[in-house]
VOBAPA-523569 format. One line per field, with one value per residue (C-alpha): residue number from 0; x, y, z. Coordinates in Angstrom, 2 decimals, always signed. Example, Ala and Ser with C-alpha at 12.3 -4.5 7.8 and 13.67 -1.06 7.14 Angstrom:
BEGIN
k <- 0;1
east <- +12.30;+13.67
north <- -4.50;-1.06
up <- +7.80;+7.14
REM end
This chain:
BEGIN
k <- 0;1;2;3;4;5;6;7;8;9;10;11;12;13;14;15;16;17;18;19;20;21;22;23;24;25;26;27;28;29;30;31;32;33;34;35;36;37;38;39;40;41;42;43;44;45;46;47;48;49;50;51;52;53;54;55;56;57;58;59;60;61;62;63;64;65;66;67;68;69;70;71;72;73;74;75;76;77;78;79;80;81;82;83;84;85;86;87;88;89;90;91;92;93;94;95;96;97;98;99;100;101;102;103;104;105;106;107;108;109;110;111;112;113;114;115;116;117;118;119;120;121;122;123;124;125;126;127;128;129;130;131;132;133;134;135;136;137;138;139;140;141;142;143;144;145;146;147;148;149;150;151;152;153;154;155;156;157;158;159;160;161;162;163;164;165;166;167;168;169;170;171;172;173;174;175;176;177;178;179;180;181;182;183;184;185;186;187;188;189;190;191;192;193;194;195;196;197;198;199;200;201;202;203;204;205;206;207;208;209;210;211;212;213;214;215;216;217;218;219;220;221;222;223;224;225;226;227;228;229;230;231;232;233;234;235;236;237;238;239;240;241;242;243;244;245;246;247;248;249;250;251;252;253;254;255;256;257;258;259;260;261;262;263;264;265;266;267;268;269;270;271;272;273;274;275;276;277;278;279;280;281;282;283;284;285;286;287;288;289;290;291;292;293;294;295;296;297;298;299;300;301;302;303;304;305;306;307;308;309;310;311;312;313;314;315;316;317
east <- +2.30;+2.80;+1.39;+2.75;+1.95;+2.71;+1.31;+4.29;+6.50;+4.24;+4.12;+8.29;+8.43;+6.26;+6.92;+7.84;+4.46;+1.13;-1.12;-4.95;-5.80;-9.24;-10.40;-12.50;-12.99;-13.27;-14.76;-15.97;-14.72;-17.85;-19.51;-20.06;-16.46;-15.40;-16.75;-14.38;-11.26;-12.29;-12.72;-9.08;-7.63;-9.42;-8.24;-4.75;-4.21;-5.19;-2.64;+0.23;+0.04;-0.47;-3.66;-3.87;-6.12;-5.76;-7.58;-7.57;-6.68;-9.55;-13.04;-12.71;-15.34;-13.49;-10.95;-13.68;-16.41;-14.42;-16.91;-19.42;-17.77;-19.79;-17.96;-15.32;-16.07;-12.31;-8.94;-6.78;-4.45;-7.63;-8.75;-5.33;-4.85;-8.78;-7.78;-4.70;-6.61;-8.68;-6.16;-4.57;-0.60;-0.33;-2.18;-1.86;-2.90;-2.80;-4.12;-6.85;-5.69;-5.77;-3.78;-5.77;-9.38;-8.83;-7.86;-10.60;-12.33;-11.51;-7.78;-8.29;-7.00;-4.01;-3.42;-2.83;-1.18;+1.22;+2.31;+1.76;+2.88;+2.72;-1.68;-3.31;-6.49;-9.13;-12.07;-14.61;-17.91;-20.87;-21.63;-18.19;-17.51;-14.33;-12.67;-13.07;-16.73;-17.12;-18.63;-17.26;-19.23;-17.90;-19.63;-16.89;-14.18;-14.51;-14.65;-11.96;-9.49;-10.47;-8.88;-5.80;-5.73;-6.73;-9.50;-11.93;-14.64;-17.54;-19.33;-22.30;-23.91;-24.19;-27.89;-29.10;-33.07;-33.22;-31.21;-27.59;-24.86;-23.16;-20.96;-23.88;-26.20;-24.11;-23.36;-27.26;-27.35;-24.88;-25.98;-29.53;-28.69;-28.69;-25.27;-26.88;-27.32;-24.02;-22.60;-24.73;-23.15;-19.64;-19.53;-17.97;-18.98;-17.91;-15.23;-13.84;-9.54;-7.48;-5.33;-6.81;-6.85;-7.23;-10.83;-12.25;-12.84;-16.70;-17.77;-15.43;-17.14;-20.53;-19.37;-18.89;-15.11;-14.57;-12.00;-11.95;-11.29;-11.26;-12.63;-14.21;-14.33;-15.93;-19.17;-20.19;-22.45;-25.13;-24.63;-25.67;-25.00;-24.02;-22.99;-20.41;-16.78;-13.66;-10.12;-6.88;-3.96;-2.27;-4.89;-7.19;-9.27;-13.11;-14.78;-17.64;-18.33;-21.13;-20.33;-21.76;-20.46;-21.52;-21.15;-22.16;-24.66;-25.52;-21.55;-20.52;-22.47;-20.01;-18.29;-17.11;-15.44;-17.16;-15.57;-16.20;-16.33;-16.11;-17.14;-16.47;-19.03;-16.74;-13.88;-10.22;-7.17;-6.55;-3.23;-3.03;-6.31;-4.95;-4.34;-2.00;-2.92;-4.31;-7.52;-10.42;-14.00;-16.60;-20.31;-22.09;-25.88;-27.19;-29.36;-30.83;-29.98;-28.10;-30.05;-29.37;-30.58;-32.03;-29.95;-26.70;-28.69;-30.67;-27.69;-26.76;-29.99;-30.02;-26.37;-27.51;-30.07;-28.17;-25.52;-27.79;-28.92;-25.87;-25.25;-28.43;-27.16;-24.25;-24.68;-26.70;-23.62;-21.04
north <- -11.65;-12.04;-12.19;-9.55;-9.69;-6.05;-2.88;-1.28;-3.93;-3.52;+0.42;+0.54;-2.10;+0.01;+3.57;+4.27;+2.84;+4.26;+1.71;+1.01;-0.99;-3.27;-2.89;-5.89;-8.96;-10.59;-13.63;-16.24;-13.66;-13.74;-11.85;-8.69;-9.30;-9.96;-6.15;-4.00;-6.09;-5.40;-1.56;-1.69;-3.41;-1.17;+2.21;+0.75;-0.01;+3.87;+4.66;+2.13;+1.43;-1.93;-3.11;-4.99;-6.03;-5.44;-7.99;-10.05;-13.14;-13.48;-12.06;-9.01;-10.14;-12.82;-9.99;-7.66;-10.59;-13.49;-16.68;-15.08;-14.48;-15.58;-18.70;-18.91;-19.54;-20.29;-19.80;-17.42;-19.19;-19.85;-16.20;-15.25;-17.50;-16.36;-12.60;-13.23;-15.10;-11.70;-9.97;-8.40;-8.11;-8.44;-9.66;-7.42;-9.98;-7.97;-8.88;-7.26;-6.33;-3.52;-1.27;-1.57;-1.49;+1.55;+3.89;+6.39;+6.93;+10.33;+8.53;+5.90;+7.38;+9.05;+6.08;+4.11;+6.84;+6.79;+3.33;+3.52;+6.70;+5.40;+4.85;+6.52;+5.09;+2.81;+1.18;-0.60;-2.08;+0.74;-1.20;-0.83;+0.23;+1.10;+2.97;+2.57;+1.10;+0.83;+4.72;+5.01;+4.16;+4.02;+7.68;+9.34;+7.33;+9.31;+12.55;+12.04;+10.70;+13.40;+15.57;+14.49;+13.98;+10.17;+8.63;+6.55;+4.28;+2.80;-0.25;-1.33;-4.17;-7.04;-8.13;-11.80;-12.63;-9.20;-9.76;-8.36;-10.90;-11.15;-13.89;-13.98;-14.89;-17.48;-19.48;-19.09;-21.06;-23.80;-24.48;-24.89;-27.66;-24.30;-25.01;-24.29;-20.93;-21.11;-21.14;-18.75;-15.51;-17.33;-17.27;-20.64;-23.88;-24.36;-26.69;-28.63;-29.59;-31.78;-35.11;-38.56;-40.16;-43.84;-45.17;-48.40;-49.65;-49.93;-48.57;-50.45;-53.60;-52.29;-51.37;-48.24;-47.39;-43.79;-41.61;-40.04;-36.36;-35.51;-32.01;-29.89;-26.05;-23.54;-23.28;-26.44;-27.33;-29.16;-32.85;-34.68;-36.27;-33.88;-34.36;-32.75;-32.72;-34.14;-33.19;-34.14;-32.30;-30.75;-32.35;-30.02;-33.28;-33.00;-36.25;-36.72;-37.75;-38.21;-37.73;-37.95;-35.50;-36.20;-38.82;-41.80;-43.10;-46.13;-47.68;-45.70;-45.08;-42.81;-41.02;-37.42;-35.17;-35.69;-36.93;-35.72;-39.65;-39.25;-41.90;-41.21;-42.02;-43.28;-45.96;-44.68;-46.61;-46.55;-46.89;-43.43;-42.23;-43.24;-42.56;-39.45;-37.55;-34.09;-33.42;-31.00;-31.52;-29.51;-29.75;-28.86;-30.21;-31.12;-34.09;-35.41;-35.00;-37.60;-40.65;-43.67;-46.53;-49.88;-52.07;-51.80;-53.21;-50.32;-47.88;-49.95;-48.94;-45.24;-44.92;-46.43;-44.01;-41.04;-41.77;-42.15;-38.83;-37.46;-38.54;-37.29;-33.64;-33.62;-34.58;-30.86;-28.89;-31.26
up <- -16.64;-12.79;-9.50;-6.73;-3.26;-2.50;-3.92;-3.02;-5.41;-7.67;-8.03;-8.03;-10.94;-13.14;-12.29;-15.81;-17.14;-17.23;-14.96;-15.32;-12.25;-12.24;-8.37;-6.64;-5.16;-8.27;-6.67;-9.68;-12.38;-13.85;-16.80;-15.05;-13.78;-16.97;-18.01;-15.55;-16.64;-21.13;-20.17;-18.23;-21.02;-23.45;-21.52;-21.19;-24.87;-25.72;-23.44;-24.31;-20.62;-18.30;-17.37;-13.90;-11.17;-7.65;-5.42;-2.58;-1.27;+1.21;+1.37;+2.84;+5.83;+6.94;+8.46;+9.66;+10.28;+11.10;+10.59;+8.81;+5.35;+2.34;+0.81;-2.09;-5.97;-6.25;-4.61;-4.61;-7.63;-9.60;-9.59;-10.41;-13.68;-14.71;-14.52;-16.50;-18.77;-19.34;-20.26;-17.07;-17.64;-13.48;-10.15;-7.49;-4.28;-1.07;+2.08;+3.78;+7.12;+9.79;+7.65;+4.80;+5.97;+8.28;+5.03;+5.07;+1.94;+1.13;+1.46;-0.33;-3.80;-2.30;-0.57;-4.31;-6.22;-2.93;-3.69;-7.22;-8.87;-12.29;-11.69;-14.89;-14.30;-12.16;-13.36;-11.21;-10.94;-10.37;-6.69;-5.94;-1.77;-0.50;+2.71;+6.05;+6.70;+3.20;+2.95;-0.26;-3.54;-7.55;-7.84;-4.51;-6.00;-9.47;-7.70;-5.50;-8.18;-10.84;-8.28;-8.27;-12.37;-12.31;-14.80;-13.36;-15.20;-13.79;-15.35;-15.34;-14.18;-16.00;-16.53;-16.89;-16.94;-14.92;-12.19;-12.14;-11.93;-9.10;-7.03;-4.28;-6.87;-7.88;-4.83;-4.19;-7.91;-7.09;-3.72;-5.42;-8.10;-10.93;-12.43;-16.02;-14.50;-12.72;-16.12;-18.43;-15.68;-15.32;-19.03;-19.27;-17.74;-13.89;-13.58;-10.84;-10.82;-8.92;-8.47;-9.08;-6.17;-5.49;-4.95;-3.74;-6.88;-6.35;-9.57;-11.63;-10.02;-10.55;-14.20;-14.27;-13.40;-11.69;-11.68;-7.87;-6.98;-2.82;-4.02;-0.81;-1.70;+0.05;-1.97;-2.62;-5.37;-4.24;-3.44;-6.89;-10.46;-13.05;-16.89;-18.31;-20.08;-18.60;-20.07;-18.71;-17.97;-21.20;-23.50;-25.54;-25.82;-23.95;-23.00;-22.12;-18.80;-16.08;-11.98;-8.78;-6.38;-2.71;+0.30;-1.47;+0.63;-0.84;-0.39;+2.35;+5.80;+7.56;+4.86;+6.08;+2.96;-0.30;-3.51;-6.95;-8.67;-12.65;-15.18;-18.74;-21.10;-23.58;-22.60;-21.67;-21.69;-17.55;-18.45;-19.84;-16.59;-13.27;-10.15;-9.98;-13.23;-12.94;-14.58;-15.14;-15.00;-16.14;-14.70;-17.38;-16.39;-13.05;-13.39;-9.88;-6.24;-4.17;-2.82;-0.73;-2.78;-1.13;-3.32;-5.26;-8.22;-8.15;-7.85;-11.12;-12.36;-12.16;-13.32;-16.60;-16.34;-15.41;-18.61;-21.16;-19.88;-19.22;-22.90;-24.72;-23.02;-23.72;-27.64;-27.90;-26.69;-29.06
REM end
């Protein structure tokens, strides 16, 4: 499994094996996501080929619309693992530049088999655009590669409550306090990573200790208190755990970046949870907004609130 940076690489490493490549943004590698990558694995194991995705670092409008490019579900590395976790055998991760977005559509196959002579097949999502101004849809792409002897397959949508999944939808969802939603069309429960970092040890003297993430991506989910799991770094163990993500208003009056603070519902040894470990936490529940409270005795108030909460919800997906 690997990540390449250049089609090019990539097409002279496996010119003696049969490629099915998984076209798309990819962004969130949700359900519907999740679709196009099972058929490429599916059409690559009849052929005893390699199934891969070819992506992109960046949203493609933030080359051709600079500023006004929807915001990330993950980074680049995230995407990556997730797509090797579905089964792609290798990450193709090429920039969208001047080159690339001025291939006409009718060149756009041509253009891949150049660079990768090995490519068997494509498979896509049926609202799939591509070529120059985007002219070209998953229906042109089939024609033009059955031309030229190469197999595409177009999936369908995937359909929750009506509505097809898509990454759109999804930021709309976690900007809007929906992460139960956020998590029914990921298809496993958001989660956030990163490096404990040292606090002001204002919850521990409230009692209820935190463990701190600075955690600022490009979609943020909406300022709030969540419940949800938290596992550390090469432990299969899932805790649970309540969190406030936001500016803490009631402590701090000029805070600037948020902070993801965590409080585990049952005790740890903060020998073993300190500052400097890497962990994951997933937000499984959203529970209320962000407030300023009058009185740190009533912050005390609602946290008790919020865990027992946190708690009851939690004990239904245990």
């Amino acid at each position: 499994m690997e990540i390449i940076r250049s089609i090019e690489e990539f097409g002279l490493k496996n010119k003696n094996q049969s490629i099915v490549l998984a076209i798309g943004m990819f962004d969130g590698v949700h359900l519907g996501h999740q679709q196009v990558l099972a058929a490429t694995c599916q059409s690559s194991f009849q052929i005893s080929g390699l199934a891969a995705a070819f992506t992109f670092p960046k949203h493609p409008a933030s080359y051709l619309r600079p500023g006004k490019e929807p915001p990330l579900l993950m980074d680049a590395s995230q995407k990556a693992e997730k797509l090797l976790d579905c089964g792609m055998k290798a990450v193709v991760m090429r920039e969208f530049n001047r080159e690339f977005s001025s291939v006409e559509a009718e060149d756009f196959v041509p253009f891949l088999k150049d660079r990768i002579p090995s490519l068997h097949g494509i498979c896509v999502g049926k609202n799939f655009r591509f070529g120059k101004d985007r002219v070209g849809d998953s229906e042109f792409l089939k024609l033009k590669s059955e031309e030229i002897g190469i197999n595409v397959e177009v999936i369908d949508s995937k359909v929750l409550d009506g509505e097809a999944i898509s990454s759109s939808r999804i930021r709309i969802a976690l900007a809007s306090g929906g992460i139960e939603l956020v998590n029914e069309m990921l298809g496993r429960p958001y989660s956030v990573h990163g490096i404990v970092q040292p606090g002001k040890a204002m919850g521990r003297k409230i009692g209820f200790p935190t463990l701190n993430l600075d955690w600022e991506p490009q979609c943020r989910p909406v300022y709030g208190v969540y419940a949800g799991f938290l596992t550390r770094e090469s432990s299969a163990k899932r805790l649970p755990a309540v969190a406030n993500y936001g500016l803490r208003p009631t402590v701090e009056n000029q805070a600037l970046l948020p902070r993801l603070e965590i409080h585990s519902i049952e005790e740890l040894d903060h020998m073993e949870w300190k500052t400097g470990i890497f962990l994951k936490m997933e937000l499984c529940h959203f529970i209320r907004a962000e407030k300023k409270f009058d009185s740190l005795d009533d912050l005390k108030f609602q946290i008790s609130k919020d865990k027992e909460q946190a708690r009851e919800l939690l004990d239904k997906l245990s």
